[in-house]
C-alpha positions in Angstrom: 143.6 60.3 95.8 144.0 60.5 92.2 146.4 58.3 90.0 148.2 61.3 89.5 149.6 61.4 92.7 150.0 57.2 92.8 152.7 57.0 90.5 156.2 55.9 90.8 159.0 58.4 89.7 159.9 56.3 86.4 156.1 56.2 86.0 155.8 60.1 86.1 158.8 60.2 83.9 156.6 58.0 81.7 153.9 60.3 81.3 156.3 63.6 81.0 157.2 62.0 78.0 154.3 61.4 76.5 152.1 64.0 77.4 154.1 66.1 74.1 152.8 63.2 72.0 149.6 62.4 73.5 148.5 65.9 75.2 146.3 66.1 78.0 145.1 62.4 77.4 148.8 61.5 78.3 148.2 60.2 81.9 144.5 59.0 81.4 145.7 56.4 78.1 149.1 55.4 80.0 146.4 54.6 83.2 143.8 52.9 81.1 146.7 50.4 79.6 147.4 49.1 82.7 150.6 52.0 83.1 152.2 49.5 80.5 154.0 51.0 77.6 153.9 47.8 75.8 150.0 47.8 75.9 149.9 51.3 75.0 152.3 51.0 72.1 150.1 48.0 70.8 146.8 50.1 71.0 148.4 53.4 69.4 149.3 51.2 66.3 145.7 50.0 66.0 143.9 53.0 67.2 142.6 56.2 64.8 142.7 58.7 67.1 145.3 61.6 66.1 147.4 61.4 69.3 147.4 57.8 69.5 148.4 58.3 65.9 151.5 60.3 66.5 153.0 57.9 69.1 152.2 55.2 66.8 154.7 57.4 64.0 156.9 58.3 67.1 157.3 54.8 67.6 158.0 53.7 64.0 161.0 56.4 64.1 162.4 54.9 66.7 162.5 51.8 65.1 163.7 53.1 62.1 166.8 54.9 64.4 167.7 51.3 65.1 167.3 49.7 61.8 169.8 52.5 60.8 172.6 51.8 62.4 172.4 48.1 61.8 172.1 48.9 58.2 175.8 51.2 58.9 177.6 48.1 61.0 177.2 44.9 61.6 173.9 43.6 63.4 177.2 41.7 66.0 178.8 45.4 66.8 175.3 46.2 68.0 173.1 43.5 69.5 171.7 45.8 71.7 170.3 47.6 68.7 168.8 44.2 67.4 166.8 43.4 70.4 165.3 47.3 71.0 164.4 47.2 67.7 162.9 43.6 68.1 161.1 44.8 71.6 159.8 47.9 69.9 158.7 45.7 66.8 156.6 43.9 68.8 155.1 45.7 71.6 151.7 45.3 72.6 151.2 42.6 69.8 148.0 40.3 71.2 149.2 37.7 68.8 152.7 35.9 67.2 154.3 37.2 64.6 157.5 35.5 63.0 160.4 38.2 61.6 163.3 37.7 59.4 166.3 40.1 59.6 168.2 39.8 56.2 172.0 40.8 56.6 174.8 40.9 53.9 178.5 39.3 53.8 179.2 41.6 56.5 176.2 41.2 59.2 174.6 44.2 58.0 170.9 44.6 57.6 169.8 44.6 54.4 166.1 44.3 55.3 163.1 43.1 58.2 159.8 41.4 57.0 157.0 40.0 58.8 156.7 37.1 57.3 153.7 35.2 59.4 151.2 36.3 62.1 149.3 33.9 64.2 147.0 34.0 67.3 148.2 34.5 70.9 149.6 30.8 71.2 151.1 30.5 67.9 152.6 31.3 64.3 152.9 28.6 61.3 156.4 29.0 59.8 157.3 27.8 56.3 161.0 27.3 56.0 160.2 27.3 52.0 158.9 31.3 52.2 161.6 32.2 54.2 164.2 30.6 52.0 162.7 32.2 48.9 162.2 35.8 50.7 166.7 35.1 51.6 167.1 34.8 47.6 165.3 37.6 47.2 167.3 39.9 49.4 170.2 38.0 48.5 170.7 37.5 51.7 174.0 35.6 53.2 172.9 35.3 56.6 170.0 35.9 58.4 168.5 36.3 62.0 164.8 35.3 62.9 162.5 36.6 65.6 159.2 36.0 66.9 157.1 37.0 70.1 155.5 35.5 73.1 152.2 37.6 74.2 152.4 35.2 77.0 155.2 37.2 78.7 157.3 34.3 79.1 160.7 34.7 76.7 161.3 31.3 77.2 162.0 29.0 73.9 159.6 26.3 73.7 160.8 22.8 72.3 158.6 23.7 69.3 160.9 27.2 68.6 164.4 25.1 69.0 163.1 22.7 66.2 162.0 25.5 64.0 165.7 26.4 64.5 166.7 23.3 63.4 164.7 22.9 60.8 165.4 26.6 59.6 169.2 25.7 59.5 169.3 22.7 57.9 167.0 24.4 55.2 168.8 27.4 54.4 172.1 25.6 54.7 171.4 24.0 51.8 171.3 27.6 49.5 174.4 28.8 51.6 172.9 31.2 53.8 173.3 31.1 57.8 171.0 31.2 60.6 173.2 33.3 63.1 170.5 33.4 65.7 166.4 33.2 66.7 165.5 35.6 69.3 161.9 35.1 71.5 160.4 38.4 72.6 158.2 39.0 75.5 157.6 42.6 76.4 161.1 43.9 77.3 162.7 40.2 77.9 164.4 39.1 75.2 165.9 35.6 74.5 168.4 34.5 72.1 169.0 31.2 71.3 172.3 31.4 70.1 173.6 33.2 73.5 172.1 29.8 74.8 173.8 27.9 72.9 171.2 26.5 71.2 172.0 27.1 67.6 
């Protein structure tokens, strides 16, 4: 029997869609990653071959679809928006990376960095580089992000004091944490639906 004819409905819908990206190599990549889209994404973005290469820019576009219309209305209007773009950021990362989403007066984007990258476990985060990065933008608020390759979204005790710590901090040059969100393939969690904040 060949994988072909083992896949689920969504699955084949899967491949349909990528097979205009990828070509014929559609169902073979899609099987090889483990018929994860996350692991997929994260070997496009690291991988030189041309098809890989144009999901890898299809992916960026869709990204930048989302970044647009929270640059258009407030990030609050849309959170939706904020964690596809967050998910999409971050899919198929083997390692933690640390984001900062710079909004206005109004909760609209003004920019995204990566600001730190660590190993699978963990990311060092220095309050001081994000501050600084928040003057630069001139940045009233912001919301931070980072991922879990784990696969569990769960805040650890060591997120909600980065929180903290992040708040206090930033307090201090007027601008407001409004939220840290944990990725983990397509789980998201956000700390201030939590009440955590």
């Amino acid at each position: 029997m060949t994988a072909s004819l083992d896949l689920t409905a969504q699955q084949r819908r899967i491949v349909d869609a990528l097979r205009p990206i990828l070509g014929a190599e559609a169902e073979a990549l899609y099987e090889a990653h483990g018929r994860s889209l996350h692991k997929l994404a994260g070997f496009a973005r690291d991988s030189s071959m041309p098809s890989c290469r144009r999901l890898a820019t299809s992916l960026a576009l869709a990204q930048e679809l989302l970044a647009e219309e929270m640059t258009a209305a407030p990030v609050f209007d849309s959170p939706t928006a904020v964690s596809d773009f967050l998910k999409l950021h971050f899919a198929g990362q083997p390692f933690e990376s640390f984001v900062a989403m710079y909004l206005d007066a109004q909760h609209r984007l003004i920019a995204i960095e990566d600001l730190f990258r660590g190993t699978l476990a963990q990311a060092s985060v220095y309050p001081r580089e994000i501050a600084r990065r928040a003057l630069h933008h001139n940045a009233d608020a912001l919301i931070v992000a980072h991922n879990h390759p784990s696969g569990s979204a769960e805040p650890s005790h060591a997120d909600e004091a980065l929180t903290s710590a992040l708040k206090t901090s930033l307090s201090l040059l007027d601008v407001r944490v409004l939220d840290h969100l944990v990725i983990a393939g397509s789980q998201a969690t956000s700390l201030a639906q939590r009440g955590r904040m």
